[in-house]
PABAVEX-803475 format. One record per residue (C-alpha): y negated, z negated, x negated; residue number from 1. Coordinates in nm, 3 decimals, padded with zeros to 5 digits, always signed. Example, Ala and Ser with C-alpha at 12.3 -4.5 7.8 and 13.67 -1.06 7.14 Angstrom:
// residues 2
GUVO        py        pz        px   seq
GUVO   +00.450   -00.780   -01.230     1
GUVO   +00.106   -00.714   -01.367     2
This chain:
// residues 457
GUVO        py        pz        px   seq
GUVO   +05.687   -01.479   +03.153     1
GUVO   +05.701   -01.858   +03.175     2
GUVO   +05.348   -01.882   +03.008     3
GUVO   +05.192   -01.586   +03.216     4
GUVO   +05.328   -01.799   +03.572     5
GUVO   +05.162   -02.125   +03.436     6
GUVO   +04.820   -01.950   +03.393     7
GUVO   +04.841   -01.804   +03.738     8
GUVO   +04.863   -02.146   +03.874     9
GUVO   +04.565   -02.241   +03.711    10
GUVO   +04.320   -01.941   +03.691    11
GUVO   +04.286   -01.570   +03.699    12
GUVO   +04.455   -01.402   +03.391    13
GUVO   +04.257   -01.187   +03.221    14
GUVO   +04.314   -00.939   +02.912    15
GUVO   +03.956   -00.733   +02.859    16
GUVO   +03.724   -01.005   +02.729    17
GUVO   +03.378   -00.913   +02.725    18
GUVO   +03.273   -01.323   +02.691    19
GUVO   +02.888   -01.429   +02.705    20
GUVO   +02.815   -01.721   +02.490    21
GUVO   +02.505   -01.950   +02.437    22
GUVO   +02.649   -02.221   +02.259    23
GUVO   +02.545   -02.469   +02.538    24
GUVO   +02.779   -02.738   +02.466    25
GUVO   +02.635   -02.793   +02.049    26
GUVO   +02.778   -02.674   +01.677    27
GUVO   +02.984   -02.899   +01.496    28
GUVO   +02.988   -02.818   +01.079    29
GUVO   +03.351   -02.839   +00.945    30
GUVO   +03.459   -02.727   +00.653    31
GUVO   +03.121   -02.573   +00.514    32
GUVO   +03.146   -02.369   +00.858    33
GUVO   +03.004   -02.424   +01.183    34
GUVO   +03.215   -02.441   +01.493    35
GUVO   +03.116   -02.338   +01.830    36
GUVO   +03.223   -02.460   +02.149    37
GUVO   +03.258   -02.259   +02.484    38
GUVO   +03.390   -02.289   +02.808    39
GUVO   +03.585   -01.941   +02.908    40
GUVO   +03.516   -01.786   +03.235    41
GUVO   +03.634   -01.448   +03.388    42
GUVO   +03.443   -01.175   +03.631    43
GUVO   +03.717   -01.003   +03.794    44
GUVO   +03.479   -00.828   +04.004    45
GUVO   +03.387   -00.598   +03.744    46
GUVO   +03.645   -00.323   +03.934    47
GUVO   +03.822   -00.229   +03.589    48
GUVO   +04.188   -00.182   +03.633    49
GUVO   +04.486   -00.131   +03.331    50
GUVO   +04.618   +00.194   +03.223    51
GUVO   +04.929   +00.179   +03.016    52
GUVO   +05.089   -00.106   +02.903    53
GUVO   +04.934   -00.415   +03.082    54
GUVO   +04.972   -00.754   +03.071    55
GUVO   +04.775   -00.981   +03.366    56
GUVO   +04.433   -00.865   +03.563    57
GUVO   +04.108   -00.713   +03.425    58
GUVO   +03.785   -00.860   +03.382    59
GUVO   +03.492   -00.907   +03.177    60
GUVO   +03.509   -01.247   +02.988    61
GUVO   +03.208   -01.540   +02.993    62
GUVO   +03.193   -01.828   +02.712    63
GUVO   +02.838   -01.949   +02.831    64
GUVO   +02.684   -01.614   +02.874    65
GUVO   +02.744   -01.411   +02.582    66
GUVO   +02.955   -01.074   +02.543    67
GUVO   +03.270   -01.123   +02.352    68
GUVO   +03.596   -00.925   +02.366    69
GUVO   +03.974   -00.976   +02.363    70
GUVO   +04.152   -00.972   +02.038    71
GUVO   +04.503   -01.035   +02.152    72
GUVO   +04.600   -00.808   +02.429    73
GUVO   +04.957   -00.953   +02.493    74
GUVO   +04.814   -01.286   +02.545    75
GUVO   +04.666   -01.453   +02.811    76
GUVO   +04.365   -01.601   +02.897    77
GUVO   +04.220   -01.847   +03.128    78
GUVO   +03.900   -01.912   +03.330    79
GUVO   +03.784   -02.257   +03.257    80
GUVO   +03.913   -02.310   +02.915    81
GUVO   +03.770   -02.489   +02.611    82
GUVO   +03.747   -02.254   +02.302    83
GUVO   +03.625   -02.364   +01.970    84
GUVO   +03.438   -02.025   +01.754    85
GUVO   +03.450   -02.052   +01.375    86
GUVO   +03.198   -01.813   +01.192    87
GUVO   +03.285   -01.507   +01.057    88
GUVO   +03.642   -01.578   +00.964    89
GUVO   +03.876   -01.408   +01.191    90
GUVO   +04.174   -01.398   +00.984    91
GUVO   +04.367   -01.586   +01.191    92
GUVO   +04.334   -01.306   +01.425    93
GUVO   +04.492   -01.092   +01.142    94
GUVO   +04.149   -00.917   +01.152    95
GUVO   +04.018   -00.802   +00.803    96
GUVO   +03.638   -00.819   +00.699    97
GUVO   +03.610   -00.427   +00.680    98
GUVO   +03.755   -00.440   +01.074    99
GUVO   +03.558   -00.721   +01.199   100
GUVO   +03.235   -00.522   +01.073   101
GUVO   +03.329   -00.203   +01.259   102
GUVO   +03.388   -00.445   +01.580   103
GUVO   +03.069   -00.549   +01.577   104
GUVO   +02.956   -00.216   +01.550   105
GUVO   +03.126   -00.115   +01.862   106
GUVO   +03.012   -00.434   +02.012   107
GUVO   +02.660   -00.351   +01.998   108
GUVO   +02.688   +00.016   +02.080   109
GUVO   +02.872   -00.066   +02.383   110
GUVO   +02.623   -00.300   +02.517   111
GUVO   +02.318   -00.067   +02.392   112
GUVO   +02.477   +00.200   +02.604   113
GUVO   +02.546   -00.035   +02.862   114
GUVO   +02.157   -00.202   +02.874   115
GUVO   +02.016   +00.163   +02.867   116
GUVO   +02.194   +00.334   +03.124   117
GUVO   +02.241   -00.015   +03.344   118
GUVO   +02.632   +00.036   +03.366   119
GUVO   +02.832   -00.293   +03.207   120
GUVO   +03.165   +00.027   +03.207   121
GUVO   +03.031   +00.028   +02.863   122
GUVO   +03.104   -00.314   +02.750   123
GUVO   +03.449   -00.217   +02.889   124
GUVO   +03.492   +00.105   +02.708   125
GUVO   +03.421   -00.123   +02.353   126
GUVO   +03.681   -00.339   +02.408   127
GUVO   +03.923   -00.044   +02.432   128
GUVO   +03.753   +00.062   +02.114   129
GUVO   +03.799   -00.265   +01.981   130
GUVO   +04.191   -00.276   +02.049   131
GUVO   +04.185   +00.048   +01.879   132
GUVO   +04.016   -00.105   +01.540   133
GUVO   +04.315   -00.328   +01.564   134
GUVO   +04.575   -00.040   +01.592   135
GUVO   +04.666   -00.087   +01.953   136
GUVO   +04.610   +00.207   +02.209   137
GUVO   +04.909   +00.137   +02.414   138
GUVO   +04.684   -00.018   +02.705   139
GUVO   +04.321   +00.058   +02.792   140
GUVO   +04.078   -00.021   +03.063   141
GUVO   +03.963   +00.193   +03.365   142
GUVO   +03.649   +00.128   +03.523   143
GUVO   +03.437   +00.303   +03.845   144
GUVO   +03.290   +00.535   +03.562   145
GUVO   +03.570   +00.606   +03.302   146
GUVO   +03.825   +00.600   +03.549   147
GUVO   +04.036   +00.853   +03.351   148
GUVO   +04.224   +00.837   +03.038   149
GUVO   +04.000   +01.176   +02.899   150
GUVO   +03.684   +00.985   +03.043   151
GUVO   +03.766   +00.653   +02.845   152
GUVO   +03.870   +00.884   +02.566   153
GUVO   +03.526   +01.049   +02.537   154
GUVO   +03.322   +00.763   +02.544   155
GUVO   +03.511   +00.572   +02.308   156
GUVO   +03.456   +00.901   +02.073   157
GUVO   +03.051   +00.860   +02.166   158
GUVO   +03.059   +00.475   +02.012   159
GUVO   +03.267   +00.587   +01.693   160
GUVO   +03.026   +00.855   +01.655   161
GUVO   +02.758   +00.583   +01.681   162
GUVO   +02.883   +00.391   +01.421   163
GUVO   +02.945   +00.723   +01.212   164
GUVO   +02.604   +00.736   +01.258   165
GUVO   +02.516   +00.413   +01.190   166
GUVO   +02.565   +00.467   +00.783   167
GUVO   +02.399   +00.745   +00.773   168
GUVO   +02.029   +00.659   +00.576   169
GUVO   +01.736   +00.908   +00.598   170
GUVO   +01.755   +01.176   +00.327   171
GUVO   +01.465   +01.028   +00.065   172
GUVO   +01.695   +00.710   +00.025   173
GUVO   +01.651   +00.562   -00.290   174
GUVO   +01.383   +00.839   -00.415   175
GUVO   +01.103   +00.790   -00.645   176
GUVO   +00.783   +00.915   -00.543   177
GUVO   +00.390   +00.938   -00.612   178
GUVO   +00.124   +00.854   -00.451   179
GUVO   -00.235   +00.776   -00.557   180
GUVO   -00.481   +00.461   -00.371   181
GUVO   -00.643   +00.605   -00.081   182
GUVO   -00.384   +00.890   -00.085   183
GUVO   -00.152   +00.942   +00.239   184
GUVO   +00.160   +01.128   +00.192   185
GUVO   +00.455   +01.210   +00.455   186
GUVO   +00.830   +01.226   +00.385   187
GUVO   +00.997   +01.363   +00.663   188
GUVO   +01.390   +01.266   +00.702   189
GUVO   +01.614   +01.585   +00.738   190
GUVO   +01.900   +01.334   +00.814   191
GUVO   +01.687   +01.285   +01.085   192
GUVO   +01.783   +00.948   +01.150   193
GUVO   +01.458   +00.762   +01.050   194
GUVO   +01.356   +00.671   +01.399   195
GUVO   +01.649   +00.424   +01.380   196
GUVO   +01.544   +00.210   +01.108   197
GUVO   +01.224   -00.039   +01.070   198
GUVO   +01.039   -00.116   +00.801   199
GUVO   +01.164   -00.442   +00.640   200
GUVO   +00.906   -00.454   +00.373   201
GUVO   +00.640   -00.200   +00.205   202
GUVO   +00.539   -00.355   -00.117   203
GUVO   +00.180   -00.380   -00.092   204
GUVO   +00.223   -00.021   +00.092   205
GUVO   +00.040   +00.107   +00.423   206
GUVO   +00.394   +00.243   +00.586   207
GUVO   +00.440   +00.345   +00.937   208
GUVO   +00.765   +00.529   +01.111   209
GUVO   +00.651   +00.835   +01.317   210
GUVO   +00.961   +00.972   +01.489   211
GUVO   +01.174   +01.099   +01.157   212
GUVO   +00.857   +01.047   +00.870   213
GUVO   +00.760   +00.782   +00.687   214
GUVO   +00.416   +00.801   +00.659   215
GUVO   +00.318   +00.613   +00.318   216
GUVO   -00.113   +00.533   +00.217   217
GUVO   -00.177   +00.419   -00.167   218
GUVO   -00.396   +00.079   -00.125   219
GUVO   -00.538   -00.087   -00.416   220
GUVO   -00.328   -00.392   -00.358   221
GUVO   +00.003   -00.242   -00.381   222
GUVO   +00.219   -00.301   -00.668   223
GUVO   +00.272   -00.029   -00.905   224
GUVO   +00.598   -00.014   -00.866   225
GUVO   +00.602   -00.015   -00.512   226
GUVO   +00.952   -00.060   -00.329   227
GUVO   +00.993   +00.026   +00.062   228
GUVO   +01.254   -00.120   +00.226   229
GUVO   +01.382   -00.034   +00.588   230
GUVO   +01.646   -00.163   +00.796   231
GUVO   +01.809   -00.021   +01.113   232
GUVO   +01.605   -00.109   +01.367   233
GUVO   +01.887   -00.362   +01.540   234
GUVO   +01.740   -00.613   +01.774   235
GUVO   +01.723   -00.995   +01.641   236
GUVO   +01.908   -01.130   +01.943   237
GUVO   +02.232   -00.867   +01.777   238
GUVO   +02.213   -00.981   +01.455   239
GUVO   +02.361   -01.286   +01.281   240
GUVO   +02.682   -01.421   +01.206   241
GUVO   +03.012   -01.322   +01.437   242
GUVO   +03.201   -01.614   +01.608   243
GUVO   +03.612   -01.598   +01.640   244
GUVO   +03.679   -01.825   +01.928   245
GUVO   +04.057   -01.957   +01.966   246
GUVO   +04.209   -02.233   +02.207   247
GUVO   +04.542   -02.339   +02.202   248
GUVO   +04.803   -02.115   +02.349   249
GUVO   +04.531   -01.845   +02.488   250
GUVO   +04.405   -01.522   +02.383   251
GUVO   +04.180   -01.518   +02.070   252
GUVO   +03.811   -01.393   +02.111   253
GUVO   +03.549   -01.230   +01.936   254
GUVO   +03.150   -01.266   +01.982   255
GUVO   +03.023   -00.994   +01.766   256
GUVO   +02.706   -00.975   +01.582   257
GUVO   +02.586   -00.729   +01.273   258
GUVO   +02.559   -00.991   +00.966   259
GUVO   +02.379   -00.744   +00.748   260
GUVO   +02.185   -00.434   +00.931   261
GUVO   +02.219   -00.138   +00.705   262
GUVO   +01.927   -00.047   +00.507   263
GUVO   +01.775   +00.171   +00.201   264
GUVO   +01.483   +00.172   +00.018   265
GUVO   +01.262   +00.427   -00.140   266
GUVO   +00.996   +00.373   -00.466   267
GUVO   +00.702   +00.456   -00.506   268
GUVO   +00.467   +00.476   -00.846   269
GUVO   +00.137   +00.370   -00.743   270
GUVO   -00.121   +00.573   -00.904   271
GUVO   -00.411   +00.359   -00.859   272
GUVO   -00.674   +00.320   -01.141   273
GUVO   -00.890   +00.476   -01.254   274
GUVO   -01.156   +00.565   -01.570   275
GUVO   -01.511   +00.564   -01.644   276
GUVO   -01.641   +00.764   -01.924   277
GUVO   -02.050   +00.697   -01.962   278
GUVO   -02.277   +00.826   -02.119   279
GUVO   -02.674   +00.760   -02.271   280
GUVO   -02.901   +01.110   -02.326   281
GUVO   -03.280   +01.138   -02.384   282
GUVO   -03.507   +01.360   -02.208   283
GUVO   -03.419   +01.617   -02.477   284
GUVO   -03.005   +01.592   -02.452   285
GUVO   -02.924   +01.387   -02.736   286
GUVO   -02.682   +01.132   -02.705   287
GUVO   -02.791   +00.762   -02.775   288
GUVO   -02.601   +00.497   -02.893   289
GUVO   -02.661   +00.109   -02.815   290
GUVO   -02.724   +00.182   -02.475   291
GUVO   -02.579   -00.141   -02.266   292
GUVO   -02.461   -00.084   -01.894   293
GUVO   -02.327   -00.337   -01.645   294
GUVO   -02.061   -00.218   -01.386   295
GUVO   -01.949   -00.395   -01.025   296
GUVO   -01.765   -00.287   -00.712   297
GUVO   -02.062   -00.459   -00.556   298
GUVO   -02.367   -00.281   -00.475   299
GUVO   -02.608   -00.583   -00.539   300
GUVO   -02.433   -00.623   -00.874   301
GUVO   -02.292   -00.964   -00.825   302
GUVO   -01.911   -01.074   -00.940   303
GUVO   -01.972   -00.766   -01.253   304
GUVO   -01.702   -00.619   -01.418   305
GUVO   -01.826   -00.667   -01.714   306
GUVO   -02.110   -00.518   -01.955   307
GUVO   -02.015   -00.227   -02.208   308
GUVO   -02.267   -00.036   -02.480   309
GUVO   -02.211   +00.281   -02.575   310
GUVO   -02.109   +00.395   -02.936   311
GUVO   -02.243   +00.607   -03.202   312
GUVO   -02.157   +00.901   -03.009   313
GUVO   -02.381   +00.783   -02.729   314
GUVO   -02.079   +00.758   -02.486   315
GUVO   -01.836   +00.403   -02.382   316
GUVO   -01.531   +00.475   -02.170   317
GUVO   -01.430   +00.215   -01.967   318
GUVO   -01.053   +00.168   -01.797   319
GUVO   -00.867   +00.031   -01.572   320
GUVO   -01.097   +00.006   -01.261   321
GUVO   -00.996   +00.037   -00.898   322
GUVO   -01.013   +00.386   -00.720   323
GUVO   -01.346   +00.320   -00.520   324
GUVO   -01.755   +00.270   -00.579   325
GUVO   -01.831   +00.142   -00.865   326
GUVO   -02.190   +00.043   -00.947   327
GUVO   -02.370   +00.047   -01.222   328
GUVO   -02.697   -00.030   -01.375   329
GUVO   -02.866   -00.003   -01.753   330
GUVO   -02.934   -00.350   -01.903   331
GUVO   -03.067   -00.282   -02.268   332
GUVO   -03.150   +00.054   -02.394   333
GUVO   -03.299   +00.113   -02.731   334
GUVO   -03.680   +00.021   -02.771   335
GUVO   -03.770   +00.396   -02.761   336
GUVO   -03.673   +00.482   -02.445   337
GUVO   -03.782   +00.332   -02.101   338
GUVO   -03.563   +00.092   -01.930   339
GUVO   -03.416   +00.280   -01.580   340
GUVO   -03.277   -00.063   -01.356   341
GUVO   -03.176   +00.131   -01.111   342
GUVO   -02.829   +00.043   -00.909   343
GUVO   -02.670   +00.398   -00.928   344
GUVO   -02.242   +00.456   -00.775   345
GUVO   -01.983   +00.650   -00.863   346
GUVO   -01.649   +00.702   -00.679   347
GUVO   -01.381   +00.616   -00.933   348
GUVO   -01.035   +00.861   -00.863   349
GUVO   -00.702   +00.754   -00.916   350
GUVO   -00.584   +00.855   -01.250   351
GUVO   -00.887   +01.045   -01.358   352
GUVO   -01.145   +01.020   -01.614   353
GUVO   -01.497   +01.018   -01.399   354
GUVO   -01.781   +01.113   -01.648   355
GUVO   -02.123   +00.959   -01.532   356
GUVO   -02.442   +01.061   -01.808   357
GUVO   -02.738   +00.886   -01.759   358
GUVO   -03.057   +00.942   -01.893   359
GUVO   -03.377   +00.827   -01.997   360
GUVO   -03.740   +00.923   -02.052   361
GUVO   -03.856   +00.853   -02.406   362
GUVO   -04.169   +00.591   -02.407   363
GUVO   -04.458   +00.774   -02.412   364
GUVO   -04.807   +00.668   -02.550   365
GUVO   -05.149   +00.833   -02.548   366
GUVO   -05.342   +00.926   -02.876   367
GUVO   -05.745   +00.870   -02.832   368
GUVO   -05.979   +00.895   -03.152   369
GUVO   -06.349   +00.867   -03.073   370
GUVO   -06.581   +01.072   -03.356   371
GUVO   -06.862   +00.803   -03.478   372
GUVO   -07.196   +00.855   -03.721   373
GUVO   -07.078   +00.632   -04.022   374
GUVO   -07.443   +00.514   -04.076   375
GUVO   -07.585   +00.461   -03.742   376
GUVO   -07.194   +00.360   -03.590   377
GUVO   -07.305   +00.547   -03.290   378
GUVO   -07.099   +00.807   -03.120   379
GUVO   -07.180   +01.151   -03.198   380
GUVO   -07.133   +01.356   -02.885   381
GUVO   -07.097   +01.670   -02.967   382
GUVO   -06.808   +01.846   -02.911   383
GUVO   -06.516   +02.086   -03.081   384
GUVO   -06.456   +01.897   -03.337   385
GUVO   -06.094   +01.886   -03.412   386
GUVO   -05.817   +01.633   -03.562   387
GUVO   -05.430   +01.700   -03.644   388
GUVO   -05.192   +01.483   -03.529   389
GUVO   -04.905   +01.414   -03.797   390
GUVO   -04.605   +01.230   -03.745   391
GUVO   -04.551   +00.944   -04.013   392
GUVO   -04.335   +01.187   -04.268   393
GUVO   -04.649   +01.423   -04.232   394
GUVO   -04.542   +01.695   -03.964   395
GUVO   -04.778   +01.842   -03.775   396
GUVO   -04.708   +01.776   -03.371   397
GUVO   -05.040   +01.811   -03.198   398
GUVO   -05.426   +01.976   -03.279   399
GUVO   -05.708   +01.831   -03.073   400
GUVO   -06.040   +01.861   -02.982   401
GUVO   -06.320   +01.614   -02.902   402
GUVO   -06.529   +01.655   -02.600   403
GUVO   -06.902   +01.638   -02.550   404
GUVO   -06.835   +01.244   -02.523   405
GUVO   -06.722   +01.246   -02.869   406
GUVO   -06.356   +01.169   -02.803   407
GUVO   -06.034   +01.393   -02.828   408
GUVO   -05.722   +01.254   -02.675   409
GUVO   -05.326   +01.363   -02.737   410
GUVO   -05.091   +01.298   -02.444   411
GUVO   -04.767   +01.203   -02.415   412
GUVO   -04.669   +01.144   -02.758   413
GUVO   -04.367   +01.009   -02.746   414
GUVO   -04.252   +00.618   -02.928   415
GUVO   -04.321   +00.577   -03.303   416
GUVO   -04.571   +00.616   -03.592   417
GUVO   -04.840   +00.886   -03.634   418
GUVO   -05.182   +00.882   -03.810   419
GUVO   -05.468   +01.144   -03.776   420
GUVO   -05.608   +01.378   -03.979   421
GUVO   -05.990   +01.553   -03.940   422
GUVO   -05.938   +01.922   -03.906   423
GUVO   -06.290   +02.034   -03.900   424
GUVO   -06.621   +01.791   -03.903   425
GUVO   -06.869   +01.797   -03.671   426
GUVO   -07.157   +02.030   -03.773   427
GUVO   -07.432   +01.818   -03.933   428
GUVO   -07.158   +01.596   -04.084   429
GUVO   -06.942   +01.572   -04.405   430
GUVO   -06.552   +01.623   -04.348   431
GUVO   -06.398   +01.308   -04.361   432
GUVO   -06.054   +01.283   -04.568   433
GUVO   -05.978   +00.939   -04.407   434
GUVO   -05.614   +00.877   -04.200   435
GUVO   -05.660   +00.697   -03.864   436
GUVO   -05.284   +00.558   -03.782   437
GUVO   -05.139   +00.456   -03.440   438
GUVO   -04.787   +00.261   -03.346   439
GUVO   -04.672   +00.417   -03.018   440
GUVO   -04.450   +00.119   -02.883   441
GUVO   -04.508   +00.064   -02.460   442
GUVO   -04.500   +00.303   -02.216   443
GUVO   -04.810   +00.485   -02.071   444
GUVO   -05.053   +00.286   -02.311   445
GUVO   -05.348   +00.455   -02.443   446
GUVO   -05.411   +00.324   -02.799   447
GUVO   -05.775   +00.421   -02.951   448
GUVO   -05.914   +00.500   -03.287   449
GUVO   -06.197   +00.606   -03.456   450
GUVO   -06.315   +00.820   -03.749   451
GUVO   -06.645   +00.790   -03.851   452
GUVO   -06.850   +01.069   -04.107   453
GUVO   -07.193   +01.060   -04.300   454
GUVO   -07.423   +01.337   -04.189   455
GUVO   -07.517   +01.621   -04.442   456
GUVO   -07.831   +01.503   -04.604   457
């Protein structure tokens, strides 16, 4: 009694601490722990009143204009005094580390009430809270709103449901899922307490929060063992260390913050190349080998990928490359086919084997034999006469016929070696037994022979 009539003379007493602190007046570091220090003051005219066992007036507490609350009901408090805060250790309060954390749970959905439905009776209702944390329900504050003991009783219920809450993590915590580049998936939360939490990190990820799903897209640049985290969504300004303020003879106090927001994660496997099987055919479907292509995710072919040449199966499978375009163009082909330069894409798919064939037209040359008097070396125009055209092991490909120039042409005969072979002679003229050869090596080039014979004497 002697200590509560000292106070009196000095200040209003107060017993429900809701303090405000900005640590105007500087940190000092002690001890591998930073002090605080804080001058008390006390709102009286905050219209909350004691139920139960009291001891001095109600009001909300000040320590330069931060919420904090009272930890020692029994003791006084008074405005004006110098308190020094210590991090995070409130022993001395006979506070554990498992209590402290639920305070500052209470704390923050107190004033989160409080801020969204504009009425401080909040901050009042978590210091009763608070006081019940510490075991002691034998007083409690009334205020204009929870001016009841069944009132106070609710609301107190609504912040330990909050912090219930609070632990609860949305239902794909710590899942494994797949997705492929490109790909968008949705998880929706049956917890359905997603819309609490933020995303802390993605892992290369596209990740958004819609309401209760986390909306997830595959990128290229993700890791392949991607990891989302997420964090309850708890405003910076709430987080951070709490502060246990003391002073000499007075009431301890308690500035609350959440040290470590709650938070999960969920993985994802990242399915995100892709492979190119290509292949080399001729006009007529058979597969050919030593066929070089170059590939590049550009479409003017610079930075390539690299070059690859197909095998003796006519085919090279390339792996490894990035779900998107992928250009490529022929750089050496075999010399009996005709080079196509062409830039041609194909859309590589996540985890898939794309087949691309190419092909090519064979090089094709033209055959000309002009028919020629062996005597006079003039050419003798008449017509229908007739040559075979043999392929070099002798095969029989093409019969032609000379016009009334004196020339008989084969077209479009494709690379390689052939000679010629009079079917039937002119009239007038002896048949001729001689072979007139041609090398069919360049595209579209017309390569000419003759065959002469000696007229029938």
């Amino acid at each position: 009694m002697k200590l509560k009539k000292r106070f009196r003379k000095l200040a209003t007493l107060s017993m429900a601490c809701l303090l405000a602190l900005t640590n105007m007046n500087g940190i000092v570091h002690a001890n591998e722990r930073a002090t605080h220090n804080g001058t008390l003051n006390i709102n009286t005219s905050v219209g909350w009143t004691y139920g139960g066992t009291s001891w001095g007036q109600a009001g909300r507490l000040t320590v330069n204009g931060e919420d904090s609350y009272c930890l020692e009901r029994l003791v006084t408090t008074v405005s004006g005094a110098h308190y020094v805060g210590v991090e995070e250790d409130f022993s001395p309060a006979g506070i554990t580390p498992a209590m402290k954390k639920k305070m500052s749970l209470l704390a923050y959905f107190g004033k989160k009430h409080a801020n969204e439905t504009g009425n401080p009776d909040w901050h009042a209702v978590a210091q009763c809270a608070i006081w019940k944390t510490q075991g002691d329900d034998k007083g409690w504050l009334l205020s204009p709103t929870f001016n009841t003991k069944a009132k106070l009783d609710q609301a107190i219920q609504t912040l330990e449901n909050d912090v219930a809450n609070y632990y609860k993590l949305p239902s794909f915590n710590k899942g494994t899922f797949d997705v492929k580049v490109g790909e968008t998936i949705r998880l929706t939360d049956t917890n359905k307490v997603l819309n609490t939490y933020k995303v802390q990190s993605t892992g290369g990820l596209n990740v958004r929060i819609e309401g209760n799903d986390l909306v997830v897209t595959g990128t290229a640049n993700a890791n392949e063992n991607a990891s989302i985290v997420f964090v309850k969504n708890i405003p910076a300004s709430e987080t951070g260390v709490s502060i246990l303020y003391q002073s000499p003879g007075l009431q301890k106090v308690g500035r609350f913050r959440i040290l470590d927001p709650i938070g999960g994660n969920v993985k994802f496997k990242v399915e995100k190349y892709g492979t190119l099987k290509l292949a080399k055919q001729d006009e007529d479907k058979n597969y050919v080998p030593n066929t070089s292509f170059k590939l590049s995710y550009k479409a003017d072919m610079s930075n390539p990928i690299g070059t690859y040449t197909t095998g003796a199966d006519g085919t090279v499978t390339i792996p490894n490359l990035l779900p998107q375009t992928v250009y490529v163009q022929e750089t050496s082909v075999p010399s009996h086919l005709v080079l196509d330069s062409k830039i041609y894409s194909v859309t590589i798919k996540p985890n898939e084997t794309v087949a691309y064939t190419a092909t090519n037209e064979w090089k094709k040359g033209n055959i000309q034999v002009v028919k020629k008097d062996i005597d006079t070396g003039k050419i003798v125009v008449a017509a229908n006469t007739t040559f075979n055209v043999h392929k070099e092991d002798g095969t029989i490909i093409d019969t032609i016929t000379t016009d009334d120039t004196g020339t008989a042409k084969a077209l479009d005969v494709k690379y390689g070696k052939y000679y010629l072979t009079e079917k039937t002679a002119p009239n007038g003229y002896i048949h001729s037994d001689e072979k007139v050869h041609y090398n069919i090596t360049e595209d579209g080039k017309t390569y000419v022979g003759e065959l002469s014979n000696k007229r029938v004497t």
